[in-house]
C-alpha positions in Angstrom: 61.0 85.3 -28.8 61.5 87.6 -31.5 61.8 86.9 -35.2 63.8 88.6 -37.9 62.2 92.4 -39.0 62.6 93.4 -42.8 63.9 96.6 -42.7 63.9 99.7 -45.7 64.6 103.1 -46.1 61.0 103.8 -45.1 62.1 102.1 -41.4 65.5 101.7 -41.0 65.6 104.8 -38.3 62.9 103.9 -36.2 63.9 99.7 -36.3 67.8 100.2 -36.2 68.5 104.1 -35.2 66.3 104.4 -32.7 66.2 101.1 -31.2 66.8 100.9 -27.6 68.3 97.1 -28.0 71.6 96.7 -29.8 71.0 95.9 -33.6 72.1 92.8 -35.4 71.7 93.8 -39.2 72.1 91.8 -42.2 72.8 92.9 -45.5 71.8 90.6 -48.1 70.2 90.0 -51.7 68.1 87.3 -52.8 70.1 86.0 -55.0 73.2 85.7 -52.7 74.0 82.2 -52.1 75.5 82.4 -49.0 72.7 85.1 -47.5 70.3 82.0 -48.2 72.7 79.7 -46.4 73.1 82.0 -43.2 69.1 83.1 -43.6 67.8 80.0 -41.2 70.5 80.7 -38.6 70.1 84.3 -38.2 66.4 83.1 -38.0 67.6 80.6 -35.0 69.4 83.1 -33.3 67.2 85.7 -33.1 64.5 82.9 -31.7 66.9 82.6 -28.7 68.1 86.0 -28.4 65.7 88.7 -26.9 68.3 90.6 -26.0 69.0 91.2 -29.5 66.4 92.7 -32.3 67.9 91.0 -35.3 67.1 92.9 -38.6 67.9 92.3 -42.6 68.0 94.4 -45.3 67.9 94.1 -48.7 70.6 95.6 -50.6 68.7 95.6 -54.0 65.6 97.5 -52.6 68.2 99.6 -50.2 71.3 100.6 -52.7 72.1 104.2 -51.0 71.9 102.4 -47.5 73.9 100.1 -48.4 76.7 102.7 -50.1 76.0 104.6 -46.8 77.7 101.7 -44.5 80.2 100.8 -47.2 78.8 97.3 -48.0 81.0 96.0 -50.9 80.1 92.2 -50.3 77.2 90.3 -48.9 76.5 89.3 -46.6 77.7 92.0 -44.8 76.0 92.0 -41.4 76.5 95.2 -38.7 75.7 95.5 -35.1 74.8 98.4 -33.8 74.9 100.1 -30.5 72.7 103.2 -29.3 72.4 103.7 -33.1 76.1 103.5 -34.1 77.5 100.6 -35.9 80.4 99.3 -33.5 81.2 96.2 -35.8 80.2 93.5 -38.8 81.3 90.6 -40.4 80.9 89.7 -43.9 80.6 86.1 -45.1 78.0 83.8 -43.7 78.2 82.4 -39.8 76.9 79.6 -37.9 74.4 80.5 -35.0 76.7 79.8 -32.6 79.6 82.3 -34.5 76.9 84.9 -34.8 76.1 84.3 -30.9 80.1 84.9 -30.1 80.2 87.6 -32.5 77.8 89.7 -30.5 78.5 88.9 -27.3 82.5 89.3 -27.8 
């Protein structure tokens, strides 16, 4: 069982990068609405998912990260391969569509 990691500039290579599981990452703010609505089931998934390390990043405390992936609406949320981002979705998901979206 593996919960969510807060990730930052200070370890976003060693948690995403370098990570030898594929990467869920969400891009969110505090304030966003819908990040708060999609919070608990990225929480849920990543409860059931070991296959997955599931990761979120604030876009506030992370700005040039953020500009780096082209993030122009939250949540934006990336998964990443080997340390490559091979897709995302922005708007929030159900567990189950999060589930789909990863294993499509």
């Amino acid at each position: 069982m593996m919960a969510v990691i807060k990730v930052n500039l200070d370890n976003f290579a060693e948690e995403v990068l370098r990570s030898e599981k594929p990467v869920l990452l969400d891009m969110y703010a505090d304030w966003c609405g819908p990040c708060m609505m999609m919070a608990p089931e990225l929480e849920a998934f990543a409860e059931e998912n070991d296959s997955v390390k599931v990761c979120k990043l604030n876009v506030d405390e992370a700005t040039d990260l953020a500009l780096t992936f082209g993030v122009m609406s939250i949540p934006t949320v990336l998964l990443f391969k080997n340390g490559q981002e091979e897709k995302r979705f922005v708007g929030a998901k159900e567990k189950h569509q999060i589930a789909e979206f990863v294993n499509e």
